[in-house]
N, C-alpha and C positions, 0 to 999 in steps of 0.2 A: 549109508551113514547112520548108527545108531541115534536113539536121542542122545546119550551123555554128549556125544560129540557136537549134537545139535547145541545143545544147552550151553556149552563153552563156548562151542565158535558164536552165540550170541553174545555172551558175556563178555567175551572180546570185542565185537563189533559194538557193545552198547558202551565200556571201555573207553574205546576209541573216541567215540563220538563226544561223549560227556566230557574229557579232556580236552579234544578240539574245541568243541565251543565254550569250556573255562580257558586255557593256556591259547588259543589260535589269535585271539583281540590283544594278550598280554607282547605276542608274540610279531605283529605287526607293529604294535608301537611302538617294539623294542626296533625294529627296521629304519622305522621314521627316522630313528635319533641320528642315524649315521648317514642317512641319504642328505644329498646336499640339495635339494629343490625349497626353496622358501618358505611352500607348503607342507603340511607332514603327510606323506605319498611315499605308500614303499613299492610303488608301480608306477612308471618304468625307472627301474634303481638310472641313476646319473654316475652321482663318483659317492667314493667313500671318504666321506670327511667327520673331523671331530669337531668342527668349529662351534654346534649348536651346543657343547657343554662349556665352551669360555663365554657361547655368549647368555649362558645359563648363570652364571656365575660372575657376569656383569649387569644383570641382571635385579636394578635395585628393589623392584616392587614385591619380586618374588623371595629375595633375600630376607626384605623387610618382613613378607609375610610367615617364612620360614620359621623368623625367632621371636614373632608372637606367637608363632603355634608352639613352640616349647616351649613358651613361658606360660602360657595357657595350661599347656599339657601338663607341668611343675605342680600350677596350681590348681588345678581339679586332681590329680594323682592324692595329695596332701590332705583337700577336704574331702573327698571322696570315698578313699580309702580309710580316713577317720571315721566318718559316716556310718561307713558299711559295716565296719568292726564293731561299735556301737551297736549297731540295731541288730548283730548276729551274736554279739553277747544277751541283749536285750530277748532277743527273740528264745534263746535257748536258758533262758531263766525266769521268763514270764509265768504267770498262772497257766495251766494248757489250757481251759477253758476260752482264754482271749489270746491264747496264739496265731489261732486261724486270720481274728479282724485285722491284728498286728499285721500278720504276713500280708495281706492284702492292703493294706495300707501301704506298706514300706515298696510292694513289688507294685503299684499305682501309677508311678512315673512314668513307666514302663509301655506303659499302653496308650497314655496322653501324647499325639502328634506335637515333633519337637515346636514346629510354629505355634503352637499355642501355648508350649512354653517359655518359648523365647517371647512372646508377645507381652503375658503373663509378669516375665521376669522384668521386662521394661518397666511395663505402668507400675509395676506394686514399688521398684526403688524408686522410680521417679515421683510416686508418692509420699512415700518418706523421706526422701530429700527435700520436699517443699514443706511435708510438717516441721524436721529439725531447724529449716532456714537456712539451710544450707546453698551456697551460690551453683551455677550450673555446672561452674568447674572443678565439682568435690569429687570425695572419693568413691561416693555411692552413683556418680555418673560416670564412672573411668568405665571406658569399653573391656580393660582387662579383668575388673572385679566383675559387672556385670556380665562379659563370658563366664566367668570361673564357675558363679554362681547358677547362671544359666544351667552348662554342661554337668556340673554335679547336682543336679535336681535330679537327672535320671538313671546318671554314671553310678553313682552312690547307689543303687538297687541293683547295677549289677554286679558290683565289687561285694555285694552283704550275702548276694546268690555263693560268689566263690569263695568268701569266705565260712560262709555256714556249712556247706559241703566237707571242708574241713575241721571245723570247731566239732560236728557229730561224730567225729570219729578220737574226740577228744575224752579221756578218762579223770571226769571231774573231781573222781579221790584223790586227784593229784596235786589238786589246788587244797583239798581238805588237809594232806595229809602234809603241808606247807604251813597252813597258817595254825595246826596242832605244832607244829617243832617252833610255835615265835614268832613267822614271818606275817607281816603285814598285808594288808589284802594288795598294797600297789606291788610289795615284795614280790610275793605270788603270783603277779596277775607280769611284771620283767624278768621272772629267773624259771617260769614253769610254763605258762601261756602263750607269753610272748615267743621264744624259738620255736615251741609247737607250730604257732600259727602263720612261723616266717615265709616257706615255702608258698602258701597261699595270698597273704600279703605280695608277694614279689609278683606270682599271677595277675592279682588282683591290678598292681600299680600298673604291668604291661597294658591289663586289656585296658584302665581306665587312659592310659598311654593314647592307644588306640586309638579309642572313641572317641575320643579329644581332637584328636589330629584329623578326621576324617568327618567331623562333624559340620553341617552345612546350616542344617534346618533351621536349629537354635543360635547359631551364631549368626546368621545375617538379619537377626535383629538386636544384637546387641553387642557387634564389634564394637562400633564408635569411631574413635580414630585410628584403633590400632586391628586392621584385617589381616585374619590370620589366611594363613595359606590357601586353602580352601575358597575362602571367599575373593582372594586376588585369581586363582584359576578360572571361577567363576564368570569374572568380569574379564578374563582375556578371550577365555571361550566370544564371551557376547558381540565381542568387537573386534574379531580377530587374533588366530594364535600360529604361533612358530612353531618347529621341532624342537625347540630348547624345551618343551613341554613337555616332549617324547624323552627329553634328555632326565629333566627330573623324574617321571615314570620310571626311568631305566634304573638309575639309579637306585631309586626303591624298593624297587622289586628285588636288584642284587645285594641291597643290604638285609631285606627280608630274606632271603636265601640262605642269608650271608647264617644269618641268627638261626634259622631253622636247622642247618647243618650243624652247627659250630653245637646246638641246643642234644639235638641228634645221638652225633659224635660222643659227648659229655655221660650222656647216659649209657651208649653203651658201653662205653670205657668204663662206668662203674660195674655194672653188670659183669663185666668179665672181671674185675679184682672182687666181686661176691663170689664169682664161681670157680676165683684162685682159693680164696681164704675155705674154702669146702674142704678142701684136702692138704691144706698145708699144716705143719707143726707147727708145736706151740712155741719156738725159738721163729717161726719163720711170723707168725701173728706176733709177738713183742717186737719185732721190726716193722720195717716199707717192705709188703710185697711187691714183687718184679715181677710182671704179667711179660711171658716172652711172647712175641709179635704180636706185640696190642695195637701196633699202627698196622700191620698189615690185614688183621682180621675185623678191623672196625673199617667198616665201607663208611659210612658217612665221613671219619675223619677224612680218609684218602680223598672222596670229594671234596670237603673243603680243602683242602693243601690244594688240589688241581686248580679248584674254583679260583683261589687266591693267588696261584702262579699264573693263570691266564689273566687273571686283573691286572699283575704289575705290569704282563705285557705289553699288554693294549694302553695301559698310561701312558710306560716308557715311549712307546711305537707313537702314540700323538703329537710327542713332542719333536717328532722326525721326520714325521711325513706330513707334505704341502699338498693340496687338493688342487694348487692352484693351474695346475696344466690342466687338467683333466676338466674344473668347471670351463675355463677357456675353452678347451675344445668342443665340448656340451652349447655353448654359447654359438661359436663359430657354426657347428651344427645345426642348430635352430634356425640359426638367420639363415643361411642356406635353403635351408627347406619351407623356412619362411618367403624367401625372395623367389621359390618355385612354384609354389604356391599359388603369388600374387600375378606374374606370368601365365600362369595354367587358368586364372580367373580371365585376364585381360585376352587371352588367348581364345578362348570360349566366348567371353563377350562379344568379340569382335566377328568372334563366326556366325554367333547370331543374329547380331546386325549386318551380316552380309547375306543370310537367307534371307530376312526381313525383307531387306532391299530389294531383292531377285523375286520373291512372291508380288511386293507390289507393284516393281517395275511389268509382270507378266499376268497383271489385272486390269479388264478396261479401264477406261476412265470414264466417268460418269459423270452426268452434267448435274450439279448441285442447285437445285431450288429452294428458294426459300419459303419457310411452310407457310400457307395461309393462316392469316389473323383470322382466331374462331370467335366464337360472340357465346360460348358459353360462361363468360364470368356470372356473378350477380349481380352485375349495375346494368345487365342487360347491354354492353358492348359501349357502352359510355367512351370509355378508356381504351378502344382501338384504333390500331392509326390511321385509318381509312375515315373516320370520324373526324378524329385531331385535325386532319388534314382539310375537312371542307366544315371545318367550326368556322364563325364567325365571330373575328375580334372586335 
């Protein structure tokens, strides 16, 4: 075997490995959701059932915590993404001299452990709710503002990260050559900057999306009353949890797919009307060009279309198929093997108390004495019964 072939078949085996142990965990969970056992175990599979996503989705605590995390997510998206546009205008108009402190400033948050900014974010509004006078049940103690504010202390540094990336690739004579023809600096800044910087914006809002939603550290000190997702997982972990756990996992992962394809697909269907319009005429650009077999040469779309035909399946197919023969027999099984079990114990015990019997029956007997009272205590034999016995009352 040459090396090149050495070199591959590693790159494959290392490949392999590195997938396995990212997709192998994603991919047992995905198991749990449909096994029927109480506990989440995709060993030994029982029956296949859907029940753990109805009972996902009766589910009040986790429901609950669901549409705090989008309302969370709404509101860090908002300030966050405000933020970061800010400071990546700021940063790219500054003196250069104090660019550097700026950017270390702004990228700060970044490196602060969320607990200390969630701790941070408590005491400083609970302090100024008691300067203004404010009673316990204002607004500056609502668990939703205090996450919002929380989570955009360090979301905001990385939406100004993706937005700066973009704005440097921005040609500032364009804003010049705007407010030369009349237009106003806000003119300028909605009809030149703003679509410029849309694409990056939309990035920015997903990741800020994201972070939001998956955030632990800083939100478990400053939910309040309203725990968003994350932190009801938390607490079912602590105390015990269901496959309906497995079920929301599943779920996520295939709307993350869901988006990844659909994201995918999008782009290369532009790609291929870039690489129609290459050679098409100038009657065929004043019109909609027609990309012929754009669905069959775009893999991702075809995945997604499969992905989505095998989703409605499996919905429709839940709604038809009962587990309930199957856990009964699983049951009936148990106990059976339960009730041999407890036979095979009584069984063995009994054997062993019959060797027992048969060793001691087949041992002399021996004549048991009682041991001499010794006189080693320290009261010098005071207290033995040979004493007791010839005291005098």
């Amino acid at each position: 075997m040459t090396s090149d072939k050495i070199i591959r078949v590693s790159i494959w085996v290392y490949l392999a490995i590195f997938f396995a142990y990212l997709l192998g965990p994603l991919l047992i969970m995905s198991l749990t959701a449909f096994n029927s056992p109480g506990f989440p175990r995709a060993t030994p599979w029982e029956c296949l059932t859907f029940d753990w996503f109805s009972a996902l989705f009766q589910d009040e605590r986790i429901l609950n915590g669901i549409k705090n995390s989008v309302l969370v997510g709404i509101g860090t998206i908002i300030l966050s993404v405000s933020m970061g546009l800010a400071g990546a205008l700021m940063l790219t108009q500054i003196w250069p001299k104090l660019r550097a402190t700026y950017y270390t400033i702004i990228i700060a948050p970044i490196l602060i452990p969320g607990v200390v900014i969630g701790i941070s974010t408590l005491v400083f509004w609970d302090r100024v709710n008691r300067m203004l006078g404010l009673g316990a049940d204002s607004f500056l103690s609502n668990g939703l503002f205090l996450t919002i504010i929380g989570q955009s202390t360090f979301i905001a540094s990385y939406c100004m990260l993706v937005l700066v990336a973009r704005l440097q690739r921005y040609d500032m004579t364009l804003t010049e050559a705007a407010l030369d023809l009349g237009a106003t600096h806000a003119q300028a800044f909605r009809k030149v900057l703003f679509p410029f910087m849309m694409p990056a914006i939309a990035s920015a809002s997903v990741l800020a999306f994201l972070a939001s939603f998956e955030n632990y550290n800083t939100t478990t000190f400053t939910f309040g009353e309203y725990p968003t997702l994350t932190i009801e997982l938390a607490q079912k972990v602590r105390y015990g949890i269901t496959p309906a756990i497995s079920a929301l996992a599943f779920m996520i992962v295939i709307l993350t797919v869901f988006a990844a394809l659909f994201n995918e697909a999008n782009i290369k269907r532009k790609e291929m009307v870039a690489e129609a319009r290459k050679d098409a005429t100038v009657g065929e650009l004043a019109g909609k060009i027609e990309v012929p077999g754009i669905l069959s040469r775009n893999t991702p779309a075809m995945l997604l279309i499969l992905l989505l035909v095998v989703t409605v399946s499996v919905i429709g197919s839940s709604f038809v198929y009962s587990p309930n023969q199957c856990i009964a027999d699983v049951h009936e099984q148990k106990r059976i093997e339960t009730e041999l079990r407890i036979q095979q114990l009584r069984d063995q015990r009994a054997k062993d108390a019959a060797e027992k019997a048969a060793k001691e029956g087949a041992a002399p007997v021996q004549k048991q004495t009682a041991p001499k009272a010794g006189n080693n205590s320290g009261f010098g034999g005071v207290f033995a019964p040979s004493t007791l016995d010839n005291s005098d009352n």
